[in-house]
C-alpha positions in Angstrom: 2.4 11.2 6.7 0.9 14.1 8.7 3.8 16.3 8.1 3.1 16.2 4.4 2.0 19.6 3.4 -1.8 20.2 1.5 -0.3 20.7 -1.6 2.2 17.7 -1.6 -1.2 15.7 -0.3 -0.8 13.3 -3.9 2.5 12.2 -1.7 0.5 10.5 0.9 -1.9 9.2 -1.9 1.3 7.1 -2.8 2.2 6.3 0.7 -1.5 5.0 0.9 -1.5 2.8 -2.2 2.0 1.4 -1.5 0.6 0.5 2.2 -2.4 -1.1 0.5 -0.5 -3.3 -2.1 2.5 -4.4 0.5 -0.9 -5.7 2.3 -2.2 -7.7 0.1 0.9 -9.1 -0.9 2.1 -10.3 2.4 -1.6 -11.7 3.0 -1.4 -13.1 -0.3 2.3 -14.6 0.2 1.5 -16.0 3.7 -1.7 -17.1 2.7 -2.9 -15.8 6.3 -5.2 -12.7 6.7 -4.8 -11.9 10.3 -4.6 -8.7 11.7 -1.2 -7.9 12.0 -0.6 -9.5 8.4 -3.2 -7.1 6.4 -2.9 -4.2 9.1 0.9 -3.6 9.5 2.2 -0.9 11.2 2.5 2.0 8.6 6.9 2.4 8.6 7.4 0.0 6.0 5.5 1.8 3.0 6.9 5.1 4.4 10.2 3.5 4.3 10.1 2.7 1.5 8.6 5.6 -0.3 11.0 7.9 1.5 13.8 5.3 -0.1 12.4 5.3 -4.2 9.7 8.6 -4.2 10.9 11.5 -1.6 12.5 13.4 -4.4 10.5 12.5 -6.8 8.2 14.6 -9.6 4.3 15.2 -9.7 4.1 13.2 -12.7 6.2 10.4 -11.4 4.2 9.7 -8.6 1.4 10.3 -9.9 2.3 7.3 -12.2 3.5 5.3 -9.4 0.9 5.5 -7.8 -1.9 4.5 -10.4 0.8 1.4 -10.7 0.6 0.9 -6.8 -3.1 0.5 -7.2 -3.1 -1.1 -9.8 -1.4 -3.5 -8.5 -3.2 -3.7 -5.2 -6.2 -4.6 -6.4 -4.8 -7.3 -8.6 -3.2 -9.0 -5.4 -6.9 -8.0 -3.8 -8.6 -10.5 -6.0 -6.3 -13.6 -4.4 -6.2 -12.3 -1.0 -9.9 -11.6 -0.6 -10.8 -15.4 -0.2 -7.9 -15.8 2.4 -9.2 -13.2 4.4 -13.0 -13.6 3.9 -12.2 -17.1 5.2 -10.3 -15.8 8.4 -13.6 -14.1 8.9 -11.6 -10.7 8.4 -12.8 -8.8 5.1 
């Protein structure tokens, strides 16, 4: 992420919102809110966006990233009581 150039910086915008969602989801899937669980290690969302967005338009990920957040703070609402009850939110 900190070779992304200023002006691609809406590239690391999705990179932080795919991060974000594959965190809640795994807390959310596990039902377990520990550390490593919410705060992977960051290779997996840049995996994957270099996989489905690297060549991808402004507008596209743009849109995927609304979706990404969108989606994050859907999983949010059922992972907040898992973690707030691990005493980590």
């Amino acid at each position: 992420m900190q070779n992304i150039n200023v002006r691609e910086s809406y590239k690391r915008l999705l990179i932080q919102q795919i991060y974000r969602a594959q965190s809640m989801e795994r807390v959310v899937d596990s039902q377990n809110c520990d550390c490593p669980t919410r705060y992977p290690t960051w290779e997996d969302a840049v995996r994957f966006y270099t996989e489905r967005y690297a060549s991808s338009k402004y507008w596209d990920v743009v849109e995927a990233t609304s979706e990404y957040r969108r989606q994050a703070n859907e999983l949010r609402r059922a992972a907040m009581p898992i973690c707030v009850a691990a005493g980590n939110w």
